[in-house]
N, C-alpha and C positions, 0 to 999 in steps of 0.2 A: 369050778370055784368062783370065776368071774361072774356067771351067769346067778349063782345062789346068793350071792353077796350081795349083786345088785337090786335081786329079789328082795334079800330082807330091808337093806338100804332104801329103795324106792317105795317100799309099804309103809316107810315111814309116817308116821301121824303129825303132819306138820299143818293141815290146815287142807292141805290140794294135794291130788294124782298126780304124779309125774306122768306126761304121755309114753306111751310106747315107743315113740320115735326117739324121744327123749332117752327111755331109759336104753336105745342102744347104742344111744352116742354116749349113755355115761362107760358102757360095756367094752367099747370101742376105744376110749380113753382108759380108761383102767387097765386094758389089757397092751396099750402102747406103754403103760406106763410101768405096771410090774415086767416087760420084757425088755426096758431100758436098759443096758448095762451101765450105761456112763451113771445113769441113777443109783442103781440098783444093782449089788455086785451078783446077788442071788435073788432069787425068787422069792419076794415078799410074802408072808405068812397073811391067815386071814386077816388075823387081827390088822395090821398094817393095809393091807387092801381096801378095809372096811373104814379103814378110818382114812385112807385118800379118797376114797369113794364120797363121804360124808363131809370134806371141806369140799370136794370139788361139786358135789350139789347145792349145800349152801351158798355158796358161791354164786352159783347160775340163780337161784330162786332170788338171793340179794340181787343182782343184776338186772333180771324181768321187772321185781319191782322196784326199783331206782329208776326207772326210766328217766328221771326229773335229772338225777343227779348226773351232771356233764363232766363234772370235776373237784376235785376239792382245790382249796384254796392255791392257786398255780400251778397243778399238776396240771398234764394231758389227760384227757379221757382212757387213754390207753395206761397212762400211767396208776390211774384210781381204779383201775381191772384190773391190773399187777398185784397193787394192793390190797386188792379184795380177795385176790388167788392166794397168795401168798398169809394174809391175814384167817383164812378159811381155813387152811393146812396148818397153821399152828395152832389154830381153836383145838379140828378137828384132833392133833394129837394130844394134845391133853385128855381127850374122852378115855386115853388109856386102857383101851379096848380087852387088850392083850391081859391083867389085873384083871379087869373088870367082868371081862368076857361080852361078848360081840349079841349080847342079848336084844332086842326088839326095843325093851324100854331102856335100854341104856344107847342105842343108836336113836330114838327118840330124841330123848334128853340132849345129847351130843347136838343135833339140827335144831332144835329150838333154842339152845343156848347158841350156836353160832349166830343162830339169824339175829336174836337178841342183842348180842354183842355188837354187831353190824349195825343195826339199823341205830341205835345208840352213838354207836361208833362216829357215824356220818349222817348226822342229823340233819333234815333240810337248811337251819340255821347255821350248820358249822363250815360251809362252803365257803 
């Protein structure tokens, strides 16, 4: 399921290829993360897998291109990653997968609307 998820999730149409390397650390992440118990009391469905999968790539794509961005206005660096992890995963739930169904162009939409919301978000001005 990790493996197909990832597939469809990384074929996404965002602009750029997710490398290979890439997509097995997102594989690798995903599957630490649906076998968390302290998370996760059971084994999350696709829909849920697809849509952590999808903050936690927007996420990363936000991050490669922010380079610029050190921090926001007195945060740590580490603190404006939090934020962006955490901001990602709530994007990403709203894509409401599981309604919606875990379609190509609805995991589309879901990453363009994050990265949107991001870069908006954390404008180079609003630092």
């Amino acid at each position: 399921m990790v493996r197909a998820i990832v597939e469809v999730v990384c074929g996404a149409d965002m602009g750029s290829d997710i490398p290979s390397e890439e997509q097995r650390e997102i594989a690798a992440h995903l599957l630490d993360w649906m076998l968390d118990t302290d998370v996760n009391t059971q084994v999350p469905d696709a829909a849920a897998t697809a849509e952590h999968a999808i903050g936690f790539i927007v996420a990363e794509i936000f991050l490669s291109e922010a380079g610029e961005y050190s921090s926001e206005k007195g945060a740590s660096r580490d603190e404006f990653i939090e934020s962006v992890y955490e901001t990602s995963m709530l994007l990403a739930g709203k894509a409401n997968l599981a309604e919606s169904g875990a379609s190509q162009a609805a995991i589309d939409k879901a990453i363009v609307n994050g990265l949107r919301f991001l870069r908006r978000t954390y404008a180079k001005g609003d630092k």
